[in-house]
C-alpha positions in Angstrom: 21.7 26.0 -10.9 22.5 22.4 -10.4 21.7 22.6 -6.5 19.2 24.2 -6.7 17.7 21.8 -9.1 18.8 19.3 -6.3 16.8 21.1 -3.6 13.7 20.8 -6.3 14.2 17.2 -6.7 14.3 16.3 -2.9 11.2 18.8 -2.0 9.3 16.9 -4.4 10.7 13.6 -2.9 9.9 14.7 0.9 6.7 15.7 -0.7 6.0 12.1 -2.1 7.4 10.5 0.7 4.5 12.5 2.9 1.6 11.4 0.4 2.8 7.6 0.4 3.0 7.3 4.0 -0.3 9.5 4.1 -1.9 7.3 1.6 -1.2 4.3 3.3 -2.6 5.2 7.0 -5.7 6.4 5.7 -5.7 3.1 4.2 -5.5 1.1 6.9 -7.4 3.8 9.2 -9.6 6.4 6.8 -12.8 5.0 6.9 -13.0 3.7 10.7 -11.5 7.4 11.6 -13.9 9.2 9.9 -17.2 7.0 10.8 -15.0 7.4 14.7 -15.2 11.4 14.3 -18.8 11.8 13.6 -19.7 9.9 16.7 -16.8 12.1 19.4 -17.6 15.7 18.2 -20.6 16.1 20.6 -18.1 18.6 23.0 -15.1 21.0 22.0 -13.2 18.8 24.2 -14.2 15.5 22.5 -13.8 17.5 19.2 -9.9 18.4 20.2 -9.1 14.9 21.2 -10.2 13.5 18.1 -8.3 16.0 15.8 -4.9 15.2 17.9 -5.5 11.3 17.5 -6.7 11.7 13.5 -3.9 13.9 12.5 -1.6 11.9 14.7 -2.8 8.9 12.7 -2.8 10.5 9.2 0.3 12.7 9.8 -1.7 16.0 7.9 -3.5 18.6 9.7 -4.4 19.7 6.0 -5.8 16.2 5.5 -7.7 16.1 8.9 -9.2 19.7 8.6 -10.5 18.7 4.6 -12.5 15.8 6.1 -13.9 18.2 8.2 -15.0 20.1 5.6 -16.3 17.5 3.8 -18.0 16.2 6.8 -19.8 19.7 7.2 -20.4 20.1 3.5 -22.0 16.6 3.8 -24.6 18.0 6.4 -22.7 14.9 8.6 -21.1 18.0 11.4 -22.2 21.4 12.1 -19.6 24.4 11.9 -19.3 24.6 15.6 -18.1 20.7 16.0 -15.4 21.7 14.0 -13.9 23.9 16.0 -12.5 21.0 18.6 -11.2 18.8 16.0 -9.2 22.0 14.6 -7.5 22.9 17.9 -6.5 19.3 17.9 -5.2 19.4 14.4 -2.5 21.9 15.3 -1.6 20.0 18.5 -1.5 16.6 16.2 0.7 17.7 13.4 3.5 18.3 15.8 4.0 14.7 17.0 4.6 14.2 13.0 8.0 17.1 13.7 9.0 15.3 16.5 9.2 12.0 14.8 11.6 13.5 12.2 14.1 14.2 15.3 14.6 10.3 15.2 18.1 9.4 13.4 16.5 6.7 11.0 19.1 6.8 8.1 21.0 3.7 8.8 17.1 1.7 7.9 16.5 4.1 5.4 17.9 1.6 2.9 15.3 -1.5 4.6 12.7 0.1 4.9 12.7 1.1 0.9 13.3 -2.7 0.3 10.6 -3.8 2.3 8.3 -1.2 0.8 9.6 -2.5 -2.8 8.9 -6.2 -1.8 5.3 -5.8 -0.3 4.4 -3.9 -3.5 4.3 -7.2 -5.0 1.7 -8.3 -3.0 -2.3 -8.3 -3.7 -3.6 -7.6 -0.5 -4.2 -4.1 0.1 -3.3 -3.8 3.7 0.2 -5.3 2.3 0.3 -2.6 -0.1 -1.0 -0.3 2.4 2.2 -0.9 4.7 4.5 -0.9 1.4 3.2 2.8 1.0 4.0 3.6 4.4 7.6 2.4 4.7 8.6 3.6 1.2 6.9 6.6 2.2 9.1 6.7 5.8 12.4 5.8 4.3 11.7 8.6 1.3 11.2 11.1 4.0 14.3 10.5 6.1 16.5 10.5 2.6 15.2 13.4 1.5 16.3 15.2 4.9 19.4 14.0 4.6 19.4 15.4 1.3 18.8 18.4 2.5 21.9 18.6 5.0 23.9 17.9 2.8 22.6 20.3 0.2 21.9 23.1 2.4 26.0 24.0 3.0 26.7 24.3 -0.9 23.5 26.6 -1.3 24.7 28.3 1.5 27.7 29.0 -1.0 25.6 30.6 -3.8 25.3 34.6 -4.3 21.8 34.9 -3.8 21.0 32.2 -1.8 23.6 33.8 1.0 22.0 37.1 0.3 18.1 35.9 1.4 19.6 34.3 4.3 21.3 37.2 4.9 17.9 39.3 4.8 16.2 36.4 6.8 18.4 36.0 9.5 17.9 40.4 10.3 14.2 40.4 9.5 11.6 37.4 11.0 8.9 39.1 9.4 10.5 38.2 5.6 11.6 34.6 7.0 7.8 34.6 8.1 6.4 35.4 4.6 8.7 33.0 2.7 7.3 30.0 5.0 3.9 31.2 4.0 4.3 31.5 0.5 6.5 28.3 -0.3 4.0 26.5 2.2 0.9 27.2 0.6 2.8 26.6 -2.9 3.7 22.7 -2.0 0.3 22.4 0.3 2.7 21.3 3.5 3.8 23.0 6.7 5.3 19.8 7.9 7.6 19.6 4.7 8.2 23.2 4.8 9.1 22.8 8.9 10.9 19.6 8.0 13.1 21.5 5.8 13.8 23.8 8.5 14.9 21.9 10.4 17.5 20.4 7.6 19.3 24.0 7.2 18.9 24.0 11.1 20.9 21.0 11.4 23.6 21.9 8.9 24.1 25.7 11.1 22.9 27.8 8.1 20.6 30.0 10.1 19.6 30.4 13.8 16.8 29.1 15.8 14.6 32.2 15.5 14.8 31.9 11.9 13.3 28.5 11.5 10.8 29.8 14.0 9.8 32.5 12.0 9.7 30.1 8.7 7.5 27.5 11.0 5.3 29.9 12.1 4.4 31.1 8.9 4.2 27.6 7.3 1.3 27.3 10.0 -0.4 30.1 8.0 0.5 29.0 4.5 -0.7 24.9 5.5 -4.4 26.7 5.5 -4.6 27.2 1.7 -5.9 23.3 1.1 -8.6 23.7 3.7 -9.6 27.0 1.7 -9.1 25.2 -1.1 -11.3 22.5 0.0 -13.8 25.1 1.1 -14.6 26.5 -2.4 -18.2 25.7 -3.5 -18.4 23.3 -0.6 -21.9 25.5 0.7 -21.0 28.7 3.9 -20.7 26.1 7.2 -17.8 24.5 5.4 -16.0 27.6 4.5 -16.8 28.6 8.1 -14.6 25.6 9.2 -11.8 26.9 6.6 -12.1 30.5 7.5 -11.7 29.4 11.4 -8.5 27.0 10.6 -7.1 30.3 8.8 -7.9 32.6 11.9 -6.6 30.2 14.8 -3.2 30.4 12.7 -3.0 33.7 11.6 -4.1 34.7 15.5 -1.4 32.7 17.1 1.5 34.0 14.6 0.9 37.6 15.5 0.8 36.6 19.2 4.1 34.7 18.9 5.8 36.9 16.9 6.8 39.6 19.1 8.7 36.3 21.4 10.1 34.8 18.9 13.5 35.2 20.8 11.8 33.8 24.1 10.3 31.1 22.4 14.3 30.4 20.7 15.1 30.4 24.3 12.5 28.0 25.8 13.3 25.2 23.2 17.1 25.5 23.6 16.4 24.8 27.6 15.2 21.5 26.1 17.5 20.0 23.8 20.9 20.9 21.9 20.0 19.6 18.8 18.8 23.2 16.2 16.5 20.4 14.6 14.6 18.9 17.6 14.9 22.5 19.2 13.0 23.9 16.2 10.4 21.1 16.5 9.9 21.5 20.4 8.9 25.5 19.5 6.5 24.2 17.3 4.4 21.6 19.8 4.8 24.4 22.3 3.7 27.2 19.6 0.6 25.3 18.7 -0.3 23.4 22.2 -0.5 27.2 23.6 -2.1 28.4 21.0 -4.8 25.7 21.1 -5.3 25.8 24.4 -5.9 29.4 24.3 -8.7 29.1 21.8 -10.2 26.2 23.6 -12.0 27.4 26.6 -13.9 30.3 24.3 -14.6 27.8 21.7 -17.9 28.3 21.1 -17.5 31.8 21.4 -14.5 31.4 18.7 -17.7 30.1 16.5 -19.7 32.7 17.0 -16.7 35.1 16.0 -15.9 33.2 12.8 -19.8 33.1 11.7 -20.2 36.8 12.4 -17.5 37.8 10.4 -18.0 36.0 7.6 -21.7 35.7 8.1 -22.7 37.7 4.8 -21.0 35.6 2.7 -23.3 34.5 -0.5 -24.1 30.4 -0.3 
């Protein structure tokens, strides 16, 4: 019970570590990005570029695709400019993955301290940057955390038992990553994790891509969240988040095992392996979508075109 009060405890810190460092990029950044993506959605193209830069920025797809939302709700972007900056969203939250293949513990410790002293400071873009390394060094802790953690749950009963079931059946490692990602609002964290058991040889490769790929699904709950009395264009924007993920999951599925294979060409570390399947994973996926676009529009408004405003 105690570790697995423990493995509570340093989701929530991984969490907050993600909202800090969040909060203090759009900071810095939030305003000038969002007057910046009215002005570059005119082309799916421009659309994509901007949601790989924004997320890349604010390290959230989640946080990116609700500004979109708002945007549309606001009357500031149609439905159809969306579409661009959503492809791009998926492609962006990937560089945040392959930042957490960095070894960063031995500044975990400065990087708190700094954040700690520029706290004291009145200006916000000091505080800003305080947000940002506390949030950084929180991150990295909690994933080492995790490592350590994940060998003596490894040891308990029922914990041995679901990886048991999860390592013989993708499609139940797939549901858990959508569930306990749309419960803590986070693919990244839930990848993240991942990656953590990855590390410490829990489970193979094609487990954490099953997890991953359905965190992708899961991560889509705060967009339709964010949709709900928001007025039908903005739901639209939701709705076509949801399909783009739940479309490229069943496509993947089936080569889950080829995919395993791919990233393992790449690198011999099960973290950064797990992260390389996920920029491929959503960089194919998104550049599937991209050349029917518009068409992809037109999909998502005929099928939920009858919905009430």
């Amino acid at each position: 019970m105690l570790y697995i009060l423990l493995f509570v405890i340093l989701a929530a810190c991984f969490l907050l570590g993600m909202t800090w460092m969040r909060v203090g990029l759009f900071n810095l950044s939030g305003s000038a990005m969002e007057n910046w993506l009215r002005k570059v959605t005119g082309t799916p193209l421009k659309g994509m570029i901007a949601g790989i830069a924004m997320t890349a920025v604010l390290q959230s797809s989640s946080a990116v695709t609700v500004i979109a939302v708002g945007l549309v709700s606001a009357r500031i972007l149609s439905f159809p400019q969306t579409i661009g900056i959503i492809l791009g969203t998926n492609i962006g939250t990937t560089i945040t993955l392959e930042f957490f293949t960095f070894d960063l513990s031995k500044i975990i410790i400065p990087l708190l301290t700094i954040g700690v002293i520029l706290q004291f400071f009145r200006r916000t873009k000091l505080k800003s940057w305080s947000f940002i390394f506390m949030g950084i060094g929180i991150i990295f802790a909690a994933m080492n955390g995790f490592e350590w953690l994940s060998s003596r749950l490894a040891d308990i009963d029922y914990i041995q038992n679901l990886i048991y079931v999860m390592r013989g059946n993708a499609s139940i490692a797939f549901l858990i990553g959508v569930f306990l990602t749309a419960l803590i609002q986070s693919s990244t964290v839930m990848t993240g994790i991942a990656m953590s058991f990855l590390g410490a040889g829990i489970f193979p490769l094609e487990t954490g891509i099953a997890i991953m790929l359905g965190a992708n699904i899961g991560t889509c709950a705060t967009a339709l969240l964010a949709g709900i009395g928001a007025g039908r264009e903005a739901r639209l924007t939701a709705y076509a988040h949801m399909w783009l993920n739940i479309g490229g999951a069943v496509l993947f599925l089936p080569f889950i095992h080829f995919l395993a294979g791919v990233s393992s060409t790449l690198t011999s570390e099960p973290g950064t392996q797990l992260a390389h399947a996920s920029v491929i994973y959503n960089l194919v996926c998104s550049l599937l979508v991209f050349p029917f676009a518009n068409r992809f529009s037109h999909f998502i408004s005929w099928m939920h075109g009858k919905e009430k405003q």
